[in-house]
Each structure stands twice: as structure tokens, then as C-alpha cells.
MIVEX-682453 format. One record per residue (C-alpha): residue number from 1; residue in three letters; x, y, z. Coordinates in steps of 0.02 Angstrom, whole numbers. Layout:
<volos>
nr; rest; x; y; z
NUM; ALA; X; Y; Z .
...
</volos>
This chain:
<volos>
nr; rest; x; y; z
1; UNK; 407; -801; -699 .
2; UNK; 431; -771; -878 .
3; UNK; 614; -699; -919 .
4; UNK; 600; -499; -970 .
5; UNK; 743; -442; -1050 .
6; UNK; 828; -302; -991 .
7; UNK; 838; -137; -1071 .
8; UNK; 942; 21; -1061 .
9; UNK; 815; 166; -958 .
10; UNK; 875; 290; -1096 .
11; UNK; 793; 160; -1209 .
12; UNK; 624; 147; -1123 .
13; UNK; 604; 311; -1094 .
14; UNK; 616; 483; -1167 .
15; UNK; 755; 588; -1103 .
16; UNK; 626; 733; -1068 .
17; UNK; 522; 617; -939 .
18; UNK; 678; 538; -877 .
19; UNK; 785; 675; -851 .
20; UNK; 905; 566; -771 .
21; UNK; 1089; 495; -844 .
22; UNK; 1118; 283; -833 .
23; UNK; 1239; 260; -684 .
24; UNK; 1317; 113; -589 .
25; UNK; 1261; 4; -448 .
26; UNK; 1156; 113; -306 .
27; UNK; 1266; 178; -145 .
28; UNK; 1140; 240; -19 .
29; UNK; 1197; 348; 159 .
30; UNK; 1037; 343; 268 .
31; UNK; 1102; 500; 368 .
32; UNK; 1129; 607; 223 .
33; UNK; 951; 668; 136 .
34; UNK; 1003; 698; -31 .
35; UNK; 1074; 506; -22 .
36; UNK; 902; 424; 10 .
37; UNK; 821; 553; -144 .
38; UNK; 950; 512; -255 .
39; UNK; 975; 311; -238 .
40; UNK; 771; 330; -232 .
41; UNK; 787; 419; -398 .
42; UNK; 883; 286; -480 .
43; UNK; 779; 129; -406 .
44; UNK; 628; 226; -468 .
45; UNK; 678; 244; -646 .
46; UNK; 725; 86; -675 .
47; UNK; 575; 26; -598 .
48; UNK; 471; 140; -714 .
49; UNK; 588; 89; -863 .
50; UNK; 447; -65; -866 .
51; UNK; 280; 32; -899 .
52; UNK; 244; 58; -1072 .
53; UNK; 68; 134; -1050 .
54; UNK; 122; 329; -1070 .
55; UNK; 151; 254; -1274 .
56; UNK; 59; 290; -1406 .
57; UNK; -69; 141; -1453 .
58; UNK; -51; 52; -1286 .
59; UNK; -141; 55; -1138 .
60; UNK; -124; 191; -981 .
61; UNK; -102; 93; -818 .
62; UNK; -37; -53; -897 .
63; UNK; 95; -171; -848 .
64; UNK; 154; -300; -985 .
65; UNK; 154; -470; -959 .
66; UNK; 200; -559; -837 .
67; UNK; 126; -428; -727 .
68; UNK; -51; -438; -668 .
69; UNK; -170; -279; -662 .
70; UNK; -144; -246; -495 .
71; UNK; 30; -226; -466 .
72; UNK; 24; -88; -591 .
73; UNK; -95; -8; -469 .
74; UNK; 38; -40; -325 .
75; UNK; 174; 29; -451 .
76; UNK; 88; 190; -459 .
77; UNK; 51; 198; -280 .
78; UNK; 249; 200; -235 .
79; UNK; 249; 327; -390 .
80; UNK; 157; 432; -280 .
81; UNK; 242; 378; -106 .
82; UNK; 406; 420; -236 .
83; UNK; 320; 626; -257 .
84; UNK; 291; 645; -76 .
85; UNK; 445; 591; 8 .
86; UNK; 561; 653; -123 .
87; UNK; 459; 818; -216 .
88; UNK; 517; 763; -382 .
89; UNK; 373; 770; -478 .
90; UNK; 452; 662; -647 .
91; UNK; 314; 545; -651 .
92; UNK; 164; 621; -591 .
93; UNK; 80; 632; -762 .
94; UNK; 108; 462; -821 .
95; UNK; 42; 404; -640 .
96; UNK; -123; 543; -646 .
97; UNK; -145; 460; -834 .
98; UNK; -137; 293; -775 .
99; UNK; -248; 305; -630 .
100; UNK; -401; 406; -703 .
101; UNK; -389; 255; -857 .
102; UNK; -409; 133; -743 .
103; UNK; -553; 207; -637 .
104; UNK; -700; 135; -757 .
105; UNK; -864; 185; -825 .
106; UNK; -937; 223; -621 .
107; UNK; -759; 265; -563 .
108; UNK; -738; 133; -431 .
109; UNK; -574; 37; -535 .
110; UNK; -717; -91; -610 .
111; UNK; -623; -59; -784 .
112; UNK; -713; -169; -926 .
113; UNK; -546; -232; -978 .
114; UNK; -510; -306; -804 .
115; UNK; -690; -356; -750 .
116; UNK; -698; -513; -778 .
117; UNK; -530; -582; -705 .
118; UNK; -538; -414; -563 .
119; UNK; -543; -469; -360 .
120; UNK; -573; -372; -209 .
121; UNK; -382; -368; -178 .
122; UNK; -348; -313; -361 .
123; UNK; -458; -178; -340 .
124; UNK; -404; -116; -178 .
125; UNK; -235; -83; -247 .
126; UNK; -280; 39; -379 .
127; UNK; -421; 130; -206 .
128; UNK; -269; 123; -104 .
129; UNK; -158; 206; -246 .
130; UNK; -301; 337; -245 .
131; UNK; -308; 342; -69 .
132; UNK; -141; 384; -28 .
133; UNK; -152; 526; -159 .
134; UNK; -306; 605; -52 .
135; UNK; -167; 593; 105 .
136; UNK; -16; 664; 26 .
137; UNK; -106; 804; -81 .
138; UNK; -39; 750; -231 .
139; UNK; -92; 858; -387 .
140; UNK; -296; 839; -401 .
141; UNK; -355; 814; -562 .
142; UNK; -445; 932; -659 .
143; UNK; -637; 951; -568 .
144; UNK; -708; 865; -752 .
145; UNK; -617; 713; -682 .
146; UNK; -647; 568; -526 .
147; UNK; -574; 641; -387 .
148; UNK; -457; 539; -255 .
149; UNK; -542; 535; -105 .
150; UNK; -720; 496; -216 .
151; UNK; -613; 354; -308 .
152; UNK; -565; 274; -146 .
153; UNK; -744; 316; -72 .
154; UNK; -801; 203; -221 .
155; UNK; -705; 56; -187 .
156; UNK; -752; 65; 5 .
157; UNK; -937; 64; -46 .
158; UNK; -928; -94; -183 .
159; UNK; -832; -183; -57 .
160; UNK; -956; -151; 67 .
161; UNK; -1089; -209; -22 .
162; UNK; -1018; -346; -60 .
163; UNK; -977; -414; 111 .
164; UNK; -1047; -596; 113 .
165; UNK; -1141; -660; 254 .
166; UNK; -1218; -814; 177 .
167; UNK; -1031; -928; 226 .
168; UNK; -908; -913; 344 .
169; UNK; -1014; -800; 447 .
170; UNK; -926; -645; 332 .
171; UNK; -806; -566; 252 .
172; UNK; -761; -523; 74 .
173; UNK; -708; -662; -42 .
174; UNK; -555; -649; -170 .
175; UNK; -641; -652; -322 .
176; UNK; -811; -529; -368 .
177; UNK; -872; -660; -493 .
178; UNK; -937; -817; -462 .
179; UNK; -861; -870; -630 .
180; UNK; -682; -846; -582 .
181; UNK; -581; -952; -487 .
182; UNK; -547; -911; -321 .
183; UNK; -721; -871; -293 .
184; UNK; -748; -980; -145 .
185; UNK; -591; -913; -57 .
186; UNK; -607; -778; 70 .
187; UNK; -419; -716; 70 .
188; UNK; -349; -600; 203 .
189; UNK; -269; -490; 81 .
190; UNK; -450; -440; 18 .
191; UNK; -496; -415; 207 .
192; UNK; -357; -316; 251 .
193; UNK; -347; -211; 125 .
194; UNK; -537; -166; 147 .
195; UNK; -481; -152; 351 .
196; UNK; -340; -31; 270 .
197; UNK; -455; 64; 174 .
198; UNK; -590; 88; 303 .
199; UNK; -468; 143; 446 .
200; UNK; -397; 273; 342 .
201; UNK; -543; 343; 288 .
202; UNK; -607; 346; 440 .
203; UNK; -441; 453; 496 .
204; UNK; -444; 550; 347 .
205; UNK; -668; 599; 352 .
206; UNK; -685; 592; 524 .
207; UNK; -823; 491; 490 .
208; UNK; -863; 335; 621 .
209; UNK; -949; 243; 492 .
210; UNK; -803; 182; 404 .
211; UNK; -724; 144; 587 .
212; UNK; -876; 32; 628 .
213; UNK; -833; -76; 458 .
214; UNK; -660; -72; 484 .
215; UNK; -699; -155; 658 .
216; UNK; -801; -264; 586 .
217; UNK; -684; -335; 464 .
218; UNK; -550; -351; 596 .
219; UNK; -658; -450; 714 .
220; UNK; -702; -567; 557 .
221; UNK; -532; -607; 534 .
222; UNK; -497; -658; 707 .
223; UNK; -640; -740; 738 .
224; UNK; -616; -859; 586 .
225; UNK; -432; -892; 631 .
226; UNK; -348; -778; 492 .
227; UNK; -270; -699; 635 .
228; UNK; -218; -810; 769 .
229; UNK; -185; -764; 963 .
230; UNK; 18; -734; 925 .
231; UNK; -45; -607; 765 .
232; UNK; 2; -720; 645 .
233; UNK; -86; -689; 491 .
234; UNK; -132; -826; 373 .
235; UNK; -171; -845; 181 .
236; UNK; -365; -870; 196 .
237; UNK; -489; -1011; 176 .
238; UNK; -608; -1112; 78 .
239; UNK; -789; -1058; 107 .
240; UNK; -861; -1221; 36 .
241; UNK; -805; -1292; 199 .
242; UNK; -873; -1116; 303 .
243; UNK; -703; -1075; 346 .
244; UNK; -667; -1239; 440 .
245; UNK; -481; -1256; 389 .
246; UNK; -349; -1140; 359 .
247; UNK; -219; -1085; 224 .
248; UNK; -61; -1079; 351 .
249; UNK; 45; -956; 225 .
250; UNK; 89; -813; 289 .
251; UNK; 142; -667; 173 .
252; UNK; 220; -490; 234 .
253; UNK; 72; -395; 140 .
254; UNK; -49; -482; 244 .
255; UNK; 30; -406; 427 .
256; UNK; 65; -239; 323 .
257; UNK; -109; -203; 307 .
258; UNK; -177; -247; 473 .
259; UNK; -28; -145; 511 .
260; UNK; -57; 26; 443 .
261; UNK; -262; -10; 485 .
262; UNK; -222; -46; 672 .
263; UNK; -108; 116; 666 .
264; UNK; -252; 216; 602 .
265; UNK; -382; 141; 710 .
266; UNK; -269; 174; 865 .
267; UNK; -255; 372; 787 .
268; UNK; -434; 367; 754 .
269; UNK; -481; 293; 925 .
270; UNK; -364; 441; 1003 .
271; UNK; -255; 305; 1070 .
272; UNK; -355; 174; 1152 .
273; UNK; -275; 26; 1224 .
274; UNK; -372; -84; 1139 .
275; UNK; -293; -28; 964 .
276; UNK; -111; -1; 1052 .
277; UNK; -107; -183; 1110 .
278; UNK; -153; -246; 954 .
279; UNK; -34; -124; 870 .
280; UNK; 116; -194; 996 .
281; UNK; 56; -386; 953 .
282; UNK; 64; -347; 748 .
283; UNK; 230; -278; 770 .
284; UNK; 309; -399; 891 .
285; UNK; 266; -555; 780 .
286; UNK; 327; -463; 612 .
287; UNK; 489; -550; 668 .
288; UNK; 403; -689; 539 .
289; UNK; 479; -598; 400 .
290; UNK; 646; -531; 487 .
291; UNK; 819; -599; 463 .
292; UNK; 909; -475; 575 .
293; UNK; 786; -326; 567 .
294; UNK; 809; -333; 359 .
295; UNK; 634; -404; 293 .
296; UNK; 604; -562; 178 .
297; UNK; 453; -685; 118 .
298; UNK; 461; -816; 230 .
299; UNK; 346; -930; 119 .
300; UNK; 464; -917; -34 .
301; UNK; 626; -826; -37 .
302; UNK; 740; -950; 36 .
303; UNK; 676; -1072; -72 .
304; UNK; 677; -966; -214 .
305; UNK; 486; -994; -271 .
306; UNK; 433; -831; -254 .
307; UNK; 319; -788; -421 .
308; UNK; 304; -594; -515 .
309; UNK; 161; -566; -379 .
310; UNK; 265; -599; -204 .
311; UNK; 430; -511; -273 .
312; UNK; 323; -375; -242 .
313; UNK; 254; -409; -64 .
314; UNK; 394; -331; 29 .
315; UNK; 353; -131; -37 .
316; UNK; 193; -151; 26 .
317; UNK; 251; -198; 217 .
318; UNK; 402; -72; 223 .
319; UNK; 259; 72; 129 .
320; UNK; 134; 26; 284 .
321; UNK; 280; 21; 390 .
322; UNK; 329; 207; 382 .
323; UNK; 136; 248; 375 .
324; UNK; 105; 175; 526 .
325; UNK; 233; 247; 621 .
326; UNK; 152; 413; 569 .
327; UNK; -9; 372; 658 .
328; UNK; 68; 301; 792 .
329; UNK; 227; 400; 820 .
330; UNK; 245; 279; 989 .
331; UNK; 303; 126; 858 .
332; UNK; 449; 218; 797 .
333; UNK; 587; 160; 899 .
334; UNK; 528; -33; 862 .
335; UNK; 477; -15; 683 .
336; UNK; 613; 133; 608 .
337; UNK; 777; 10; 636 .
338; UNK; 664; -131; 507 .
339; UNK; 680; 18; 380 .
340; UNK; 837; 56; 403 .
341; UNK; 894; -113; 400 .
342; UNK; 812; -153; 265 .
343; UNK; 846; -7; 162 .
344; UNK; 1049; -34; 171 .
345; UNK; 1008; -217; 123 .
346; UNK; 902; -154; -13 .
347; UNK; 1022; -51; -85 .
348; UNK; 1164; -184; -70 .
349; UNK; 1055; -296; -209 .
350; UNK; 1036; -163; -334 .
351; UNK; 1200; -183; -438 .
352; UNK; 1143; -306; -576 .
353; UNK; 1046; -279; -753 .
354; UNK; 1086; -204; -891 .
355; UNK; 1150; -21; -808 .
356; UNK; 1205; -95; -638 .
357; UNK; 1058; -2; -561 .
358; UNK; 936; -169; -543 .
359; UNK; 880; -236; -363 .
360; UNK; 884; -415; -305 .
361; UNK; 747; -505; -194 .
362; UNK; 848; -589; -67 .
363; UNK; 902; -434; 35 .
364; UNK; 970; -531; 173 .
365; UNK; 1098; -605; 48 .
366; UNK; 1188; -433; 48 .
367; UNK; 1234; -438; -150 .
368; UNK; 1108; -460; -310 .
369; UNK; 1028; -619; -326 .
370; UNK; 977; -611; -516 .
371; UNK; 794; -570; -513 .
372; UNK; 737; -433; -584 .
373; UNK; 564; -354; -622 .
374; UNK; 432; -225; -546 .
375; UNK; 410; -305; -406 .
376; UNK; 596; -306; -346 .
377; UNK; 614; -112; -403 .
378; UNK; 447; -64; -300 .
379; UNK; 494; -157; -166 .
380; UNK; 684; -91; -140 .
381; UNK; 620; 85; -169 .
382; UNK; 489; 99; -36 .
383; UNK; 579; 42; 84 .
384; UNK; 711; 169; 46 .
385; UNK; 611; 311; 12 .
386; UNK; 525; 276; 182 .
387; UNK; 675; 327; 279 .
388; UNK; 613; 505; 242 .
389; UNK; 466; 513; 336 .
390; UNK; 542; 603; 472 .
391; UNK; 585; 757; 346 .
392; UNK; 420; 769; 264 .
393; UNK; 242; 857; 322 .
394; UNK; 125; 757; 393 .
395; UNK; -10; 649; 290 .
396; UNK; -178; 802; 285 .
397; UNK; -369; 738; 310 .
398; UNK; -515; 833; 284 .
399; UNK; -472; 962; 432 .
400; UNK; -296; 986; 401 .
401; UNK; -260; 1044; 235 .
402; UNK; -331; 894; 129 .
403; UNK; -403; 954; -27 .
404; UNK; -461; 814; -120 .
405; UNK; -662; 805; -142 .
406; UNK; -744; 667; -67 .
407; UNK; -912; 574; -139 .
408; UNK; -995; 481; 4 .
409; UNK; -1104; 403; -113 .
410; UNK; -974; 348; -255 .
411; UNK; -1009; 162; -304 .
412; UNK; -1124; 45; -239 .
413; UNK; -1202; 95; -84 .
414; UNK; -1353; -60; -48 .
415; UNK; -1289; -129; 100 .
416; UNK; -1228; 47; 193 .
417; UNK; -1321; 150; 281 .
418; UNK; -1313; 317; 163 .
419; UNK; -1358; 407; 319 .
420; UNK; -1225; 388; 411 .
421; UNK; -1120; 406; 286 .
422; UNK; -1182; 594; 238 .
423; UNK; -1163; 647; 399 .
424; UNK; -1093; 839; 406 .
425; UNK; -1110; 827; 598 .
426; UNK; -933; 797; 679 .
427; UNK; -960; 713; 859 .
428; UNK; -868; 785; 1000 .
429; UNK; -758; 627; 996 .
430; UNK; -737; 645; 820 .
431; UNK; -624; 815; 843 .
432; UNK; -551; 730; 986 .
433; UNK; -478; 631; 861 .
434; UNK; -439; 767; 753 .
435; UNK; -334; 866; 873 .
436; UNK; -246; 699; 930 .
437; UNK; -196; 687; 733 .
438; UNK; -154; 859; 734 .
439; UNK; -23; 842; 879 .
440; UNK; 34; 694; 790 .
441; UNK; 72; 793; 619 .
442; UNK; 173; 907; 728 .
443; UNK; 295; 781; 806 .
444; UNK; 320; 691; 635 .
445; UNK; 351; 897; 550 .
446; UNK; 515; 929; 669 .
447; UNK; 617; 790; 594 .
448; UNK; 740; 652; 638 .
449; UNK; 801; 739; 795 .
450; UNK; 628; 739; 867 .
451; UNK; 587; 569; 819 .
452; UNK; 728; 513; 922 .
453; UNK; 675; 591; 1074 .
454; UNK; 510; 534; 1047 .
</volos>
């Protein structure tokens, strides 16, 4: 990792977008409300303190080096995690500004400036960033402008099309281009982000079609030994040799996202015991990245070899974390102590930099470790912020009180059925699903007391 120097907030940003005052180290009380908003507040800031894209001359959606194009995507997708659990709406206009830059010439986050380094993962983060502003009804964008639920709509279709058949009897490989390296590597990451994408919009349309390919991308995995019998989920593998040999990594992204897809697919399914098994398996071998309920990278933090990229990896799991116990309000009581853990760690770490206010990696240690960066910021706020879910409304869909506009056609539709995906008929089993969902928003509405009893 190439050293960033550290720099004052007030410094980075103006005082008008900041609207906050420098303060020392972060003290966080996960009973009191205000606590969570305010130590979320501070984590966010500094994290923010990092993107220079709202500046004149440079580039909206832009990390600078040593961050890669995606986790600026991720960044603004706890930006908008940040406006839903807390209200404060700070940095919604640098994050609207960033995404619509980013969406391309066919809005499907194919930007010419990223093209020809851009993989499947790399794009998903930006259509999950988009996504999750179609759930939360964060501020649409003016109707001249790509729409969220269209943007993420996009991404599902290119990555359709480009599921690859001709190796490895599937799945999506890392890289689009067959000039970039990596291209030969199907990754889980790409696969379970497209899983993640499909099983929400499934949940969120009502649509089957995007159930069917979430299925389908789940059975891949499993069948090629991505995901093995005890749900451990591994790195990828090397389609030059069709799959024959694994990459036995194992990263907490990787059982985040067939985490908050198997949540959705259970939701979607109205609860089938299919989904809730596989749900209960996910969850009982996340112990992989648990040092007493508070989360780490197994493959790198105790040795300290964790690059820009993985210092990130742990938002992702504690974001899909508190999503999934919203789809599946039965995981609460096994999945709420990791975030509470976790969180308290969290907050521990964030005493060094500059204003006292920056987060370590090693959680576990209980103190700051020295790292700093993004990835450590993102990470230590979502897994904060997430503590509110019990005090916030419901994700919305199409049928309850989403109002993002969808484009079943957006981006490259060869190898779906466009069909199926038009379809304005809801089945019978589709509302099923809907009023499941619908009972589900209400338990999650009433708040911590409720959870509990749940």
C-alpha cells in the first residue's frame, strides 16, 4: 500500500459540506441512538476527507491513488447506507454526482475511462451502489438523468449476457476483456455479486426472472466447488484448466454476498426451507472470520498483508450483514451480536491520524493498529451504522413505496429472454411474496424492543 499522508478534514473539505468540528478519538454507546449517528458522523467524514472528485478539474467518482475504481463505488454505497440509517443528508450530492459520472455513455457503469482495466466485480460495485439507492429511496435524480433501479437493471443485463458457457460449464469470469489479466479466472466475488444483484431485484420487481438467474449462479458455484459442503467460500479458479483446481482463500466479501442473496432468495421464496438451510449454513461457518463475534480477514490481517483492496472487505460483510437480517428477520438473534461486537471493536481502533478520529484494521486488537485509508473508514462505519437497522423503515420495492423507475431493457439484453423480463403480470406467488415482505417491513418498523422478542 502506498503511504497517504494524513490531512486535517477541515483541510479536505469545505466547512459548508462538512459542517462538522475536528474532535478526538470516537466513543460509541450502542444503546443510546444519537451515539451510533454521531461516532457514524465522525468515521464518515474522515472517510470522505479522501475523495477529491467534488473539486474543480478532477474527476466525480474518483478515488486517488492507491485506490482502485471500484472501491470508490463501495465508498459511495456506505455514503448512501450513511443517509438511510442516520437522515443526514451531508453527502448526498457529492455521492448523486459521483454516481451518474460514472454510469457511462449506455448507463450500465461501462465508463470509457475504466473500460479497459473494468471487471464484472468492479462493475457490480458501482450496480450495487445504485441498487441500494432504489431500496432505501434515496433522492432520485432529476427524470433527464439514469435512474437507480434502470442503472442496476443495466448491470444485471451485461452480466447476463455475458455468462460464459464455453469453460467451466459457467459462470462469469473476473475480467470483461480478453486483454486483461485475470481473464481466465472465474472469481466468486464476480458470481456473488451478480447472485446479490439478481436476488434483490428479484425482491425488489417481483419479477421471477431475475430469481431463475440468481439460482442459476448459486448452483454454478457449488457445483464447481466455490462453495463447499461446510459453506466455505473460496477465491475462484483458473478456467484454462475448466475449473479443475481451486483458489482455497477465503475472503469475508465472498460469504457477505451469498449472504444478503440467500436472505433475499429466502424473502423472495416466502421462506422456503431450501433458502433457510442454506441461510443457517452461510451463517454458521462465518465463524471463518470471527475472533469472538468481532469480524477479521482471515487470509491477511494477522499477518498483516492485507493490501488497499481487503482493508476494505470487512464493510461489505457487516453492510450485508444488517441487510440480511432485514429479509430474514429469523437471523437476528445469531447475526445482530457480530454487529455489535464488531462495532465496539470498531470504534476502539479509531483514535489515530492526524485528528484522533482514524480507524485501525485489526479490530480484534482493541486499540489502533496504524493503517489508515478508505477502506478502514468504510469498513468501521458500516458496521457501526448497521446497529440502526432496528430504528429505521424498512428497505421499499416496487409495491411498497419504491419510487425509483426501472428499465427492463437497460444494457445488453442478447442472452435474456426480454419477455420475461417485461412481464407486467404479477403471479399469484409473486404477491405471496410481496405480502411476506410486507409483514417483514413491519417487524423491522417497531424497533429494538421488537427485534428482541422476535
Amino acid at each position: 500500500m502506498k503511504p497517504f499522508r494524513r490531512r486535517s478534514i477541515q483541510c479536505i473539505l469545505p466547512l459548508a459540506l462538512l459542517g462538522t468540528q475536528c474532535v478526538n478519538a470516537v466513543s460509541l454507546d450502542l444503546s443510546d441512538t444519537d451515539s451510533i449517528k454521531s461516532a457514524s458522523k465522525i468515521i464518515a467524514d474522515e472517510m470522505v476527507s479522501y475523495y477529491t472528485g467534488y473539486r474543480p478539474g478532477d474527476v466525480a467518482g474518483n478515488l486517488p491513488s492507491p485506490y482502485y475504481w471500484w472501491e470508490a463505488g463501495a465508498m459511495f454505497g456506505s455514503l448512501i447506507d450513511y443517509w438511510y440509517f442516520t437522515g443526514d443528508d451531508t453527502y448526498n450530492n457529492i455521492t448523486t454526482q459521483a454516481i451518474l459520472h460514472q454510469t457511462g455513455s449506455d448507463n450500465d457503469f461501462m465508463p470509457p475511462n475504466q473500460t479497459k482495466t473494468e471487471g464484472n466485480d468492479d462493475q457490480s460495485f458501482w450496480g450495487m451502489a445504485a441498487l441500494s439507492a432504489a431500496e432505501n429511496n434515496f433522492p432520485n435524480p432529476s427524470s433527464d438523468e439514469p435512474q437507480w433501479l434502470a442503472l442496476a437493471q443495466a448491470v444485471f443485463n451485461t452480466q447476463a449476457a455475458r455468462w460464459d458457457t464455453s469453460t467451466c460449464a459457467g459462470g462469469l469470469r473476473w475480467q470483461i476483456f480478453t486483454f486483461n489479466s485475470g481473464y481466465n479466472y472465474k472469481n466468486t466475488i464476480s458470481n456473488g455479486c451478480f447472485f446479490n444483484i439478481g436476488s434483490r431485484l428479484a425482491v425488489y420487481t417481483g419479477n421471477q426472472t431475475y430469481a431463475d438467474w440468481a439460482e442459476k449462479a448459486w448452483d454454478w458455484v457449488s457445483a464447481i466447488g466455490l462453495r463447499d459442503a461446510d459453506y466455505n467460500f473460496y477465491d475462484g479458479s483458473d478456467d484454462t484448466i475448466n475449473c479443475s483446481q481451486i483458489d482455497h482463500d477465503q475472503w469475508t466479501y465472498n460469504a457477505g454476498t451469498f449472504l444478503i442473496g440467500a436472505a433475499n432468495m429466502y424473502n423472495f421464496t416466502n421462506g422456503s426451507s431450501v433458502w433457510e438451510e442454506r441461510l443457517n449454513g452461510i451463517i454458521g461457518n462465518l465463524k471463518v472470520f470471527l475472533k469472538n463475534d468481532i469480524m477479521y480477514e482471515a487470509a491477511c490481517e494477522a499477518a498483516g498483508t492485507c493490501d488497499t483492496d481487503q482493508q476494505s472487505f470487512k464493510a461489505y460483510l457487516a453492510r450485508w450483514i444488517a441487510a440480511a437480517i432485514v429479509k430474514a428477520p429469523f437471523t437476528y438473534d445469531s447475526l445482530k451480536p457480530i454487529l455489535e461486537a464488531s462495532a465496539t471493536a470498531a470504534a476502539a481502533t479509531c483514535t489515530g491520524g492526524t485528528n484522533g478520529t482514524s480507524c485501525g484494521n485489526k479490530w480484534y486488537t482493541g486499540s489502533y493498529d496504524g493503517t489508515t485509508g478508505v477502506g478502514e473508514q468504510m469498513s468501521a462505519l458500516e458496521v457501526i451504522q448497521s446497529n440502526l437497522l432496528t430504528v429505521v423503515a424498512a428497505p421499499v420495492t416496487e409495491d411498497s413505496g419504491g419510487t425509483s423507475k426501472g428499465d427492463s431493457s437497460a444494457g445488453s439484453t442478447s442472452d435474456i429472454d426480454q419477455s420475461d423480463l417485461d412481464k407486467s403480470v404479477v403471479t399469484t406467488k409473486d404477491r405471496a411474496g410481496a405480502a411476506l415482505l410486507t409483514v417483514l417491513i413491519c417487524f423491522v418498523m417497531i424497533g429494538g424492543a421488537l427485534w428482541i422478542m422476535i
